[in-house]
C-alpha positions in Angstrom: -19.2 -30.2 -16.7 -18.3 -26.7 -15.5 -19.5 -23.3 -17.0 -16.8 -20.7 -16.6 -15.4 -17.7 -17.4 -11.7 -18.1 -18.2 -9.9 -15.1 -19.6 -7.4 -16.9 -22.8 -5.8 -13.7 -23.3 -4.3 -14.4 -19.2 -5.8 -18.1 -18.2 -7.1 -16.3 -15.2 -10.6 -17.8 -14.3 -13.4 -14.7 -13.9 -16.5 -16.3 -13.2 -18.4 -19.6 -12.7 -22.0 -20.6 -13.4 -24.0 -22.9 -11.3 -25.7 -25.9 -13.4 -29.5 -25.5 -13.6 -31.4 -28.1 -11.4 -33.7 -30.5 -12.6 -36.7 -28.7 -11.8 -35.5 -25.7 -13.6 -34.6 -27.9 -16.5 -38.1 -29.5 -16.3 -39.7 -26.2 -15.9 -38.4 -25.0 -18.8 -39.1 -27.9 -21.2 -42.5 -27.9 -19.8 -43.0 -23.6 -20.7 -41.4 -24.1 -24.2 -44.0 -26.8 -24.9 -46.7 -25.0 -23.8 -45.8 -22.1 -25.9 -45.5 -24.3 -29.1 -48.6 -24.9 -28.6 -50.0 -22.0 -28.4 -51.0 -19.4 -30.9 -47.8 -17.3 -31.2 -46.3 -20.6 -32.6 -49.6 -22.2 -34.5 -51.0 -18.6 -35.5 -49.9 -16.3 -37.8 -46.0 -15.8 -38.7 -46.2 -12.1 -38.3 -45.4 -11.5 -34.6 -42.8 -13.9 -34.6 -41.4 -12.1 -37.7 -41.5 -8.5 -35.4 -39.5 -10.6 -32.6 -37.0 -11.6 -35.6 -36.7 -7.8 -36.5 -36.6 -6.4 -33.5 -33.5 -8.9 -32.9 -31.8 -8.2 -35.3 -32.0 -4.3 -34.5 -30.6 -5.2 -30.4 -27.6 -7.2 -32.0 -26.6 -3.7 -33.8 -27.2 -1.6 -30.8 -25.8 -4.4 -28.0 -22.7 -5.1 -31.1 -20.1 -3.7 -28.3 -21.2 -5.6 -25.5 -21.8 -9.0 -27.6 -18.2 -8.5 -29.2 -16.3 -8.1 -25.8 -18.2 -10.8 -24.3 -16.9 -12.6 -27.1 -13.5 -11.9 -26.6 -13.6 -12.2 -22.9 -14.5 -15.7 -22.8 -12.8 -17.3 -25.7 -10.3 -14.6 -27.2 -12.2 -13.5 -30.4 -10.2 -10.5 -31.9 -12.5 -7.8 -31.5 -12.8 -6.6 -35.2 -14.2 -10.2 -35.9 -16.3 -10.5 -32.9 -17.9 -7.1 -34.1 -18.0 -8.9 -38.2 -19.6 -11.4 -36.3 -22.7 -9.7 -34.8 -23.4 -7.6 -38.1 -23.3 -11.1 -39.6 -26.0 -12.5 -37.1 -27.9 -9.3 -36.9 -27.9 -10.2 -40.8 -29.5 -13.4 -40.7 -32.1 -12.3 -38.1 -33.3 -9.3 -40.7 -32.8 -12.3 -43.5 -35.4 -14.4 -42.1 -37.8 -11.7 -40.9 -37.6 -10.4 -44.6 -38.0 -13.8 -46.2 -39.6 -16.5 -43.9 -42.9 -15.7 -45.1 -42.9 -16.5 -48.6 -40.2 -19.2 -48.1 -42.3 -20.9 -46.2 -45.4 -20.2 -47.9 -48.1 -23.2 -49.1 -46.8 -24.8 -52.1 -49.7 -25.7 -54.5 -49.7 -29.9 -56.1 -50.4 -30.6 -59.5 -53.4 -33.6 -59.3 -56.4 -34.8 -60.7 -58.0 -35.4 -57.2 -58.3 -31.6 -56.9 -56.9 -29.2 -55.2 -53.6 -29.4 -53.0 -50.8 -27.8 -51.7 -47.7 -28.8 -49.1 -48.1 -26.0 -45.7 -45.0 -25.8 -44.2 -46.0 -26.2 -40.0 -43.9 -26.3 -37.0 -42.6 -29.5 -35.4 -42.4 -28.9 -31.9 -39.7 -27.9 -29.8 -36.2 -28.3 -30.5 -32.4 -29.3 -28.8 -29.4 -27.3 -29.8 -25.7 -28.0 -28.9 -23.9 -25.5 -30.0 -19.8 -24.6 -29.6 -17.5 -21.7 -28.4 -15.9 -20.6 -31.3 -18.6 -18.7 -32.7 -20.8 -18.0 -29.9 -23.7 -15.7 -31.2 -23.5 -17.3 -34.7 -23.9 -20.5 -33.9 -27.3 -20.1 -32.5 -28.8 -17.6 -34.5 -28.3 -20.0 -37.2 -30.7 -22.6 -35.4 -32.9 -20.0 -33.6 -33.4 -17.6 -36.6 -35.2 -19.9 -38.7 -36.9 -21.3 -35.6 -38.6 -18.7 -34.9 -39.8 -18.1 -37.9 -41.3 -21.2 -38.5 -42.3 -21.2 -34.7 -40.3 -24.3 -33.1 -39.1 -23.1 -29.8 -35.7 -24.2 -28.6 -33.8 -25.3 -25.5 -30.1 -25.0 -26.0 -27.1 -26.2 -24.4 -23.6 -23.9 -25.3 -20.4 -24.8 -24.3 -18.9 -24.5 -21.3 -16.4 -21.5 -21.7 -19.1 -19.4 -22.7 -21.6 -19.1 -20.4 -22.4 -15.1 -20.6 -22.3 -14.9 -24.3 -25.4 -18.2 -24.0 -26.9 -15.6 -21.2 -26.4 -13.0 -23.4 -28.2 -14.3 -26.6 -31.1 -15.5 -24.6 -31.5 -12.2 -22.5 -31.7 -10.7 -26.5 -34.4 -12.9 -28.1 -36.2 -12.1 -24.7 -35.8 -8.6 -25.1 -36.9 -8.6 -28.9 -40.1 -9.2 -27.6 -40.5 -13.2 -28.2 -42.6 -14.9 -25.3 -41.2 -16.9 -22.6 -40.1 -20.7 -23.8 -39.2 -19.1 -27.4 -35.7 -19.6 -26.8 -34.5 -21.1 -23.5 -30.6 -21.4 -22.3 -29.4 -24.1 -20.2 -26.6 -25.1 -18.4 -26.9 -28.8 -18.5 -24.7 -32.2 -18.8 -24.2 -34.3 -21.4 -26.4 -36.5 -19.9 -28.9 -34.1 -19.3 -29.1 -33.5 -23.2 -29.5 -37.2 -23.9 -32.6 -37.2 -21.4 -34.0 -34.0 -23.4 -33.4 -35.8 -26.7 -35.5 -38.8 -25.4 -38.1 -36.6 -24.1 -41.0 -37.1 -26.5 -41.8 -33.1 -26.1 -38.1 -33.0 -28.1 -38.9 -33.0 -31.9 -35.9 -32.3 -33.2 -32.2 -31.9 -32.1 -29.3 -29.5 -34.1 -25.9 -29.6 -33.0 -22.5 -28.1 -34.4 -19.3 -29.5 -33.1 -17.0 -32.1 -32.9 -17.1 -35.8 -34.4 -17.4 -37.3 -31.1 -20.2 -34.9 -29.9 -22.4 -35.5 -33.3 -21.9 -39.3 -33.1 -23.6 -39.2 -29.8 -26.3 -36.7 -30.2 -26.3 -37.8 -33.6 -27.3 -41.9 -32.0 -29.6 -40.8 -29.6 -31.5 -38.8 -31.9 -31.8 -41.4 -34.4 -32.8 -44.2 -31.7 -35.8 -41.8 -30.6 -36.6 -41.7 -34.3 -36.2 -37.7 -34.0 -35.2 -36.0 -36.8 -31.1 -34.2 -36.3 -28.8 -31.7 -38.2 -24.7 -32.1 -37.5 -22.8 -29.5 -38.5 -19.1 -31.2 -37.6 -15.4 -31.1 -38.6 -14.0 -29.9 -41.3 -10.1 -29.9 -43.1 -11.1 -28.0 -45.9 -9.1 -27.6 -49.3 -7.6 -24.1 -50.3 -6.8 -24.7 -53.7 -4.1 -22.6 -56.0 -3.8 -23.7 -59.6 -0.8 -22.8 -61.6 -3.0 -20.0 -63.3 -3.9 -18.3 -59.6 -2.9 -14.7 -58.6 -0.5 -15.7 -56.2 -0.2 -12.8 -54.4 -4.0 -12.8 -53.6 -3.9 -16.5 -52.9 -1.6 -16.2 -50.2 -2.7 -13.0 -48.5 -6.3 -14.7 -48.5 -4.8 -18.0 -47.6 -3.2 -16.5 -44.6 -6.6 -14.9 -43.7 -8.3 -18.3 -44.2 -6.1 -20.2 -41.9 -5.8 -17.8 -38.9 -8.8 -15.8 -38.6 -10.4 -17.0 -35.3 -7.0 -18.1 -34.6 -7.6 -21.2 -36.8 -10.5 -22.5 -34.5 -13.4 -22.6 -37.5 -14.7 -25.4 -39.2 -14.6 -24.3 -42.3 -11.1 -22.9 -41.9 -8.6 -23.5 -44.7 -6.9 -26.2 -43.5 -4.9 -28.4 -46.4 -3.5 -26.0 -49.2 -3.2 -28.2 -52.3 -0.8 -25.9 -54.3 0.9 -27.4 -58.0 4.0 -27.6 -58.6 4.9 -24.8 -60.8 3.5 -21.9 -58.3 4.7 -23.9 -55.5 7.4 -22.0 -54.7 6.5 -18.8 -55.1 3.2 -19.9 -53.0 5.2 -21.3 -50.0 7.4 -18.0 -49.8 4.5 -15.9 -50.1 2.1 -17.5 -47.5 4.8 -17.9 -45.5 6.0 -13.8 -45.6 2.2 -13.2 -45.1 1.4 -15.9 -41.9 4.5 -14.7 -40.2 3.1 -11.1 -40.5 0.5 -11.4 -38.2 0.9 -10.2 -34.1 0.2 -12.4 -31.1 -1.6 -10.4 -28.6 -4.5 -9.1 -26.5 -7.6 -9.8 -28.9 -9.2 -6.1 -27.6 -5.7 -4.7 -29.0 -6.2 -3.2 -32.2 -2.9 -3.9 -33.2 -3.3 -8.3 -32.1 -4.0 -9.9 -35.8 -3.4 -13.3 -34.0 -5.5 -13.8 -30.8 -5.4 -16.4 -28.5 -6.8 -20.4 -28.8 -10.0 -20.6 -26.1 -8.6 -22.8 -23.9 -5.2 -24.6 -22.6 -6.7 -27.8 -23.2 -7.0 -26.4 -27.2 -3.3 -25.4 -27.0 -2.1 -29.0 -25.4 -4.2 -31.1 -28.5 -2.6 -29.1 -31.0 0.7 -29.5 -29.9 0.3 -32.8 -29.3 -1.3 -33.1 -33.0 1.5 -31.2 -34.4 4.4 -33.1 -32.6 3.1 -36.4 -33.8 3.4 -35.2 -37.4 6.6 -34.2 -37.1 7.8 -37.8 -34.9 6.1 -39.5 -38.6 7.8 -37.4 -41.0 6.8 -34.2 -41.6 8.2 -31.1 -41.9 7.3 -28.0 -39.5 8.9 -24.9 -42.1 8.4 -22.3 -38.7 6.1 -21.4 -35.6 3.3 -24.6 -34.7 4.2 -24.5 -31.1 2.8 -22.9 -27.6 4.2 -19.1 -27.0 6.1 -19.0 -24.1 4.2 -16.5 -22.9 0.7 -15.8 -20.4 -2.5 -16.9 -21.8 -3.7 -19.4 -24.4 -1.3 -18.3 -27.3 -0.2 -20.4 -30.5 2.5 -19.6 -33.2 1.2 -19.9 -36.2 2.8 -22.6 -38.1 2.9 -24.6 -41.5 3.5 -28.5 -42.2 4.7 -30.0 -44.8 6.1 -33.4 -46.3 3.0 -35.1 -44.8 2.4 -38.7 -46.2 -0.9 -40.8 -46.0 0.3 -42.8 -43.5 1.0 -39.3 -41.0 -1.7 -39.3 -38.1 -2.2 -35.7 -39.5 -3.0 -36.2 -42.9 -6.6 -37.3 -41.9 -6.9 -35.2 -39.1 -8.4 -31.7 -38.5 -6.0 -29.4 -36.7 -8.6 -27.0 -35.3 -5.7 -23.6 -34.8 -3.2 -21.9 -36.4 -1.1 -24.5 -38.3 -1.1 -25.1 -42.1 -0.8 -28.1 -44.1 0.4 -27.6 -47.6 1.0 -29.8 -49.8 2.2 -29.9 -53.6 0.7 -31.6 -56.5 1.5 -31.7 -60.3 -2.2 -30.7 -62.2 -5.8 -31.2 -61.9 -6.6 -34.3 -61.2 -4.2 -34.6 -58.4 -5.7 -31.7 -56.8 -9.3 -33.6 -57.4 -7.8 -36.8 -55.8 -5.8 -35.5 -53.2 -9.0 -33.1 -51.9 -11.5 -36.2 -52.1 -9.0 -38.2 -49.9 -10.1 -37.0 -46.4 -13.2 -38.5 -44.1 -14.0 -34.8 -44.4 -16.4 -33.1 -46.5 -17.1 -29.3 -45.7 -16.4 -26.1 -47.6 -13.1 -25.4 -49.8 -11.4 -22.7 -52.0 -10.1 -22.8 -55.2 -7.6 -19.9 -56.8 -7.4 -19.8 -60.5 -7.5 -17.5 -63.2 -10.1 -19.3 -65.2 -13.0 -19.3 -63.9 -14.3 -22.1 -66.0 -11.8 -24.5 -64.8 -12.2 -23.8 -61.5 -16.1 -24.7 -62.2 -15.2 -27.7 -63.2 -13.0 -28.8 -60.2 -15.2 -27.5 -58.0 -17.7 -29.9 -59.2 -15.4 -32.7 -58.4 -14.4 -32.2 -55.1 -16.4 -34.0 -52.2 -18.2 -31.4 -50.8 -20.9 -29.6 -48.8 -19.5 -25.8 -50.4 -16.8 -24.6 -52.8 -15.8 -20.9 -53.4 -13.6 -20.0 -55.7 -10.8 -17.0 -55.7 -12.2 -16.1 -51.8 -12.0 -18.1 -48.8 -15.0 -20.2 -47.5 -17.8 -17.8 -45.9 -21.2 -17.5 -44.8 -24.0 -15.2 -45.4 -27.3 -15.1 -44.5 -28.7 -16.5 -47.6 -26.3 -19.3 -48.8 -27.3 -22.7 -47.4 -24.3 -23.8 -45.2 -23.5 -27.7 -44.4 -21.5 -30.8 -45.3 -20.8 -34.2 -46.2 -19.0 -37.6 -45.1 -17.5 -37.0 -41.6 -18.9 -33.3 -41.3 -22.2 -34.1 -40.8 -25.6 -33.7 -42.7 -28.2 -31.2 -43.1 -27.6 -27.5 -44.0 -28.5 -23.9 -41.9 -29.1 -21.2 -43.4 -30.8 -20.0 -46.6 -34.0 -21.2 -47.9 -32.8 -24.8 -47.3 -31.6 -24.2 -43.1 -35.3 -22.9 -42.9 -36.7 -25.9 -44.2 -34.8 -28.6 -41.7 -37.4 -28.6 -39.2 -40.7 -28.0 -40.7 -43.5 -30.5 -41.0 -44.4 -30.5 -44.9 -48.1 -31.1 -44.2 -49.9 -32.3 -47.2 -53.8 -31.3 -47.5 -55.8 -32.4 -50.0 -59.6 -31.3 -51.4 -61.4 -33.5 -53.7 -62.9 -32.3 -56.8 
């Protein structure tokens, strides 16, 4: 595969990487072994909680550079490149706060004596990590880690190559020793050979179904431990008690931040029947509000998709739906214009039997559809191979507990759109994978809960 620099806001390539060699690839399993270890890794957590500080510190101070590499490579708006790195700059300072009494000794009640569960490094780990959140993806798998002390070799996507130099040059910087964090521009193949290495203890990877079912495999065949953090089509919910207004200016923001390219994007809006209309006309006013344009531009609320190969799918997606049946209300098509652009775009009238209705369209296109109370809401959210995050809108809170509890689910939020902070475990179900990041439960995915035991 390539590593390049393509520009989405112009499709103009700027750079190209070279793949690392072999060797290199070797030499840097070989260094990150070494280091785990070592006593920076087996030792006490405190140095390794300075490096997590002092990262979290560069993100704020490097915040410019970060959010235009950002935007360079896959088209990330600048305000939420810039949302992004206080985020990850958040979760650093989370786990340099916290690791240490999260992970502190548990004691066991027994009558052989005294015991208690230390929580102890594993070894060093393989991350795959995606483009549409290119700093955020890997401090979510590299915070913890070096907390705990796993070092990691990861592989990033493709498009963005200097935002993977970028991250890597940080951690460096923060003080943590060579082989701590390690990026590398490898194959596919190259990955599976990592994975079967028995210096690989454990493999994380966010991205697409395809991706996790392979990774996911080969993990499982070298009995390795694996975390999958994969597709999503997640509910936004408005019961006939919601604040419609709210619903739909949220809504909007839900479905088009990152120009629609997030997992946890609101993806099917399950609206009933009695706000239906007044919904439909007020997303709409909102969605069609929002300005194509150069992501640096403060004025572009809309920025580009990362690739051509992301516009093509999603035309293709959105044309299919159509061909079975449904109905496209505005936008959902290429911009005939330079660049990687998308109009924004809602469906409607989709059936089971449309291609679409179990499929995750990862950019700017609604699907909304219209049921008459509760428990078609319930039904109509559980029917997807999907299990992610999801929104619910009501004015009682109560009852939107209690839906909330129903829906097939890794995360529900109700009256705001799916999010992520540093302390909230983040993760799915069915089709979107298994495990969670983040929180006091993303800290404990790759820890060996060592059991010791003294006899009375």
């Amino acid at each position: 595969m390539a590593y390049e620099t393509t520009n989405p806001s112009t499709g103009e390539r700027v750079e190209t990487f070279p793949m690392h060699t072999p060797a290199e690839v070797e030499s840097a399993l070989a260094t990150a072994d070494a280091l785990f270890h070592s006593d920076w890794c087996q030792g006490d957590i405190e140095p390794r909680l300075t490096v997590l500080t002092r990262l979290s510190e560069l993100m704020i101070e490097r915040s410019t550079e970060l959010a235009g590499l950002m935007s360079l490579e896959m088209g990330k708006l600048t305000s939420e490149a810039e949302d992004e790195v206080k985020l990850c700059a958040g979760i650093a300072a989370y786990y340099a706060e916290n690791a240490a009494d999260l992970l502190k000794p548990q004691p066991c009640e027994t009558d052989m004596g005294e015991a208690w569960v230390e929580h102890r490094p594993v070894g060093v780990l393989m991350a795959v990590e995606p483009w549409n959140f290119p700093i955020y993806q890997l401090i979510r798998v590299i915070g913890p880690a070096i907390a705990v002390g796993n070092p990691v070799l990861f592989k990033h996507a493709g498009i963005v190559p200097q935002c993977a130099a970028a991250f890597e040059a940080l951690v460096r910087d923060a003080g943590a020793p060579e082989g701590a964090c390690t990026n590398l521009f490898i194959s596919s193949d190259t990955v599976s050979e990592l994975i079967g290495d028995p210096r690989i203890q454990g493999v994380a990877l966010t991205g697409s179904e395809g991706a996790g079912s392979v990774v996911g495999a080969r993990a499982s065949e070298m009995l390795k431990k694996s975390t999958l953090e994969l597709g999503g089509s997640d509910v936004f919910v408005v019961l006939d008690d919601a604040d419609i207004e709210k619903a739909a200016k949220e809504g909007a923001s839900a479905r088009l931040s990152n120009a629609g390219q997030a997992c946890t994007a609101a993806k099917r809006f399950i609206v009933q029947a009695a706000v239906a209309d007044a919904f439909t006309e007020a997303f709409t006013r909102e969605i069609k509000g929002y300005v194509l344009g150069d992501p640096t531009d403060p004025a572009t609320t809309l920025a580009p998709m990362s690739s051509q190969s992301a516009v093509d799918d999603l035309a293709e997606q959105v044309a299919k739906a159509v061909d079975q049946g449904a109905t496209l209300l505005f936008g959902g098509k290429p911009a005939d214009r330079p660049g990687f652009f998308f109009e924004a775009g809602v469906l409607t009238d989709i059936t089971p039997d449309n291609p679409v209705y179990a499929q995750e369209l990862f950019g700017p296109v609604a699907q909304l559809y219209v049921v008459a109370d509760d428990d078609a809401v319930v039904a109509l959210a559980n029917d997807s191979p999907y299990g992610l995050g999801g929104s619910i809108y009501s004015g009682d809170t109560d009852r939107a507990r209690k839906l909330a509890s129903r829906i097939e689910t890794g995360m529900v939020f109700i009256n705001t759109p799916t999010s992520s902070r540093p302390e909230l475990p983040f993760g799915g179900i069915k089709r979107s994978g298994y495990g969670r990041e983040l929180g006091s439960l993303g800290i404990m995915e790759f820890v060996n809960k060592k059991l010791v035991v003294i006899a009375s």
